[in-house]
C-alpha positions in Angstrom: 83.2 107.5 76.0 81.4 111.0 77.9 82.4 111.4 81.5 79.1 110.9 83.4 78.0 114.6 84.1 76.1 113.4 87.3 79.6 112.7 89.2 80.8 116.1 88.1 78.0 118.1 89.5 77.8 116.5 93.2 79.8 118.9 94.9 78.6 122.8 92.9 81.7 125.6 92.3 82.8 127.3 95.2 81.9 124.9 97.9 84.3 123.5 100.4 86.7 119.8 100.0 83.7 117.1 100.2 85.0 113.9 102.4 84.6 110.4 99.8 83.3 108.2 101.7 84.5 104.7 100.6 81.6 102.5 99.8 81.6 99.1 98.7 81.7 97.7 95.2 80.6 94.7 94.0 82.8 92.7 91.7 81.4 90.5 88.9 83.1 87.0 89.1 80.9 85.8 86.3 82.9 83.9 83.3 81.1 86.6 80.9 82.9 89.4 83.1 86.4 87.5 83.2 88.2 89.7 80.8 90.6 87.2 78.9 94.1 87.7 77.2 97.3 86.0 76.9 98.1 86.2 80.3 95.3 84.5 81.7 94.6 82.4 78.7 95.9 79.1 79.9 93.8 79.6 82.7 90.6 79.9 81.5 91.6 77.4 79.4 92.0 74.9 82.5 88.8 75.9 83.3 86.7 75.4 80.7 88.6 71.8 80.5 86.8 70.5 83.5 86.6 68.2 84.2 88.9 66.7 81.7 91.9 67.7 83.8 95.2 66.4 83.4 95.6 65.3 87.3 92.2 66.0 89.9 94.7 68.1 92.1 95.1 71.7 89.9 96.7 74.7 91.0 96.8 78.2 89.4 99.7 80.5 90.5 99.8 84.0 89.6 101.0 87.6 91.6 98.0 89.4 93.4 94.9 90.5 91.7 95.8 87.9 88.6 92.4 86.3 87.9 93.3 83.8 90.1 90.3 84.1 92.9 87.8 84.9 89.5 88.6 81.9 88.0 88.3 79.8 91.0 84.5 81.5 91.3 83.9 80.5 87.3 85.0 76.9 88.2 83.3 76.6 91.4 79.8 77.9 90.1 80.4 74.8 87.4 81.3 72.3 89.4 79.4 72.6 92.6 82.8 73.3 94.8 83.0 74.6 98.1 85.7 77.1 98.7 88.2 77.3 101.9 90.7 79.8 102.4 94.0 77.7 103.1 94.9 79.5 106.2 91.1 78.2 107.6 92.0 74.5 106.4 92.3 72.2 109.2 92.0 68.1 109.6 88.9 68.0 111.5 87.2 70.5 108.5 88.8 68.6 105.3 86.0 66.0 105.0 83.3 68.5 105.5 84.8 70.5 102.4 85.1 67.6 100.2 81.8 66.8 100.7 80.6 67.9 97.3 83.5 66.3 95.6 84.8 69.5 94.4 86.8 72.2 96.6 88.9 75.5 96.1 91.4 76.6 98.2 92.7 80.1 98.4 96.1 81.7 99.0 98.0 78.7 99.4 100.9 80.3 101.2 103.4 78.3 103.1 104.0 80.5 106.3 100.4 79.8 107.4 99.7 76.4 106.4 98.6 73.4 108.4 100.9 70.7 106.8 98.7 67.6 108.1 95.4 69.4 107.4 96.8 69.7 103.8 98.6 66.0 103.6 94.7 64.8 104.7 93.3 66.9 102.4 95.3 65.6 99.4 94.6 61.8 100.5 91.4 62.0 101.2 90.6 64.2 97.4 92.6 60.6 96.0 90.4 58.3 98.0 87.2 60.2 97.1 88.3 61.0 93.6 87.0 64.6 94.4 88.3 67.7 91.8 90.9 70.2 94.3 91.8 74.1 92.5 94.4 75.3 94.4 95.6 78.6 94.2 98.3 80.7 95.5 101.5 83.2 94.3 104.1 80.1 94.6 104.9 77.3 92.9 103.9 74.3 95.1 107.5 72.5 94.0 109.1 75.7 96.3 107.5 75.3 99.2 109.6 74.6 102.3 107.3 72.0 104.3 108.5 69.8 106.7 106.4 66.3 106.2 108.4 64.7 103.1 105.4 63.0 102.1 103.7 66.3 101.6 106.7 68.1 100.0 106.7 65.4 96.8 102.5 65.3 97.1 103.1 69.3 96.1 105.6 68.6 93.4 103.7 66.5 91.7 100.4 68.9 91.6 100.1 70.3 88.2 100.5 74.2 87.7 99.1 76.4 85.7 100.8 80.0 85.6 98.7 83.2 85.1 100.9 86.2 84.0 101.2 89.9 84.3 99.0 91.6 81.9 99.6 92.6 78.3 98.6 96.6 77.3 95.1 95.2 75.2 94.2 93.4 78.8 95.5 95.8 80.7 93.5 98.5 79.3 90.3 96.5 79.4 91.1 95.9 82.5 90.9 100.0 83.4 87.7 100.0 81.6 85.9 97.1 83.7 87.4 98.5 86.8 85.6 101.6 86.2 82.2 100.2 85.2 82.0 98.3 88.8 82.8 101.9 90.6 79.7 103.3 87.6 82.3 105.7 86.2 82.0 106.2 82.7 85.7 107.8 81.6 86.7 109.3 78.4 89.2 107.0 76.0 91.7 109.4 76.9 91.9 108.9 80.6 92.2 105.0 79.9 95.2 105.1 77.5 97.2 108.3 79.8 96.5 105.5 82.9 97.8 102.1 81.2 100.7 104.2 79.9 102.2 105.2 83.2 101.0 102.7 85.6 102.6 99.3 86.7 101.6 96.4 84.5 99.7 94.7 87.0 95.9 94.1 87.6 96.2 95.6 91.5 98.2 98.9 89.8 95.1 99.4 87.5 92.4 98.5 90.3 94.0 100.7 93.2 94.5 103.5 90.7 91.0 103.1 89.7 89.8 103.5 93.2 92.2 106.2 93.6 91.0 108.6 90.6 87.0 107.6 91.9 87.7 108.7 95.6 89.4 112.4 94.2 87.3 113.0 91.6 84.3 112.5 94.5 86.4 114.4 97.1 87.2 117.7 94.5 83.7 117.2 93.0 85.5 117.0 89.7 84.8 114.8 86.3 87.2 112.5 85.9 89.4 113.6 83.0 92.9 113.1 81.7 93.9 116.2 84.1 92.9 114.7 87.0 94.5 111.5 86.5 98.0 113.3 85.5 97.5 115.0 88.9 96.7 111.9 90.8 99.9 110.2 89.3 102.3 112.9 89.8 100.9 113.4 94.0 101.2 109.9 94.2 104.9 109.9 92.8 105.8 112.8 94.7 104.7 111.2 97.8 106.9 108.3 97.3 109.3 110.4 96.4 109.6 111.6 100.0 
């Protein structure tokens, strides 16, 4: 794939450093732009189920930047659910977000969750007979709660585990990365980046917006140099 000669020529030869300054950029949560592969197959999979699900109450676990917040967005759009961040969830708000009879909830973490709004939430999802995607980093079966009720309510939720990515995904992942920032990068620069950063989906999306924001800031195409010289200032600094 041709680097995009209009990012190369914003800042001409000779002229000073340009700041970059950091705009936003849109991510497509669509299920055409989920990017599938083993490690998020069983996911997707659970998706695309609904609503035959094994148990109403579902949970996806994964590490950060996993797919986990995408396919909660593919699954809401399908089944009318509301979404809640669990650190927002409280009693007095739990029959408000059922009221669809579908609900995600975000980032289930246990150092800032509201144990009875929870418990309710649970209850009330089994009364109703409403659909509940949980998703957070932790298995629910860990979590260190202190109403026993709730505790065995968690072990019981079904999980489904979403995994670090293999080189195919996490390549892909590089190449969709760049298309939300509108940089078109040679095949080269993709294959030098999945070969020497973390196997993770936040490695390849901060490096991403790492190799945007230089390229912007020199005025430089983004090339196979520049990324070598992004990941040897970036392991230098940690070095320190």
């Amino acid at each position: 794939m041709p680097v995009d000669p209009g990012r190369s020529n914003r800042v001409s030869a000779g002229q000073p450093r340009q700041l970059a300054f950091e705009l936003s950029h849109a991510e497509s949560l669509t299920r055409d732009d989920f990017l599938e592969g083993p490690a998020n197959a069983a996911g997707l999979a659970l998706i695309d189920a609904w609503p035959d699900w094994p148990n109403r109450v579902m949970m996806l676990v994964g590490p950060e930047g996993s797919g986990k917040s995408h396919l909660a967005a593919i699954w809401a759009e399908a089944a009318g659910a509301r979404s809640i961040a669990a650190h927002a969830l409280t009693a007095t708000a739990v029959p408000g977000a059922l009221a669809t009879g579908a609900l995600v909830v975000e980032d289930l973490d246990p150092a800032n969750l509201d144990e009875r709004a929870l418990f309710h939430l649970l209850n009330l999802a089994r009364e109703d007979e409403a659909y509940v995607l949980l998703t957070g980093r932790q298995l629910p079966s860990v979590f260190e709660v202190g109403l026993r009720d709730l505790r065995s309510r968690l072990r019981a939720i079904p999980v489904v585990t979403l995994m670090l990515p293999d080189d195919h995904l996490l390549r892909a992942l590089l190449v969709k990365f760049c298309a939300d920032r509108q940089m078109t990068v040679d095949e080269a620069v993709v294959g030098y980046l999945a070969s020497r950063i973390e196997r993770s989906f936040v490695a390849a999306r901060n490096t991403v917006e790492r190799l945007d924001a230089e390229a912007l800031r020199l005025g430089r195409p983004v090339t196979r140099a520049l990324a070598a010289e992004l990941l040897r200032d970036a392991a230098a600094t940690r070095g320190r």
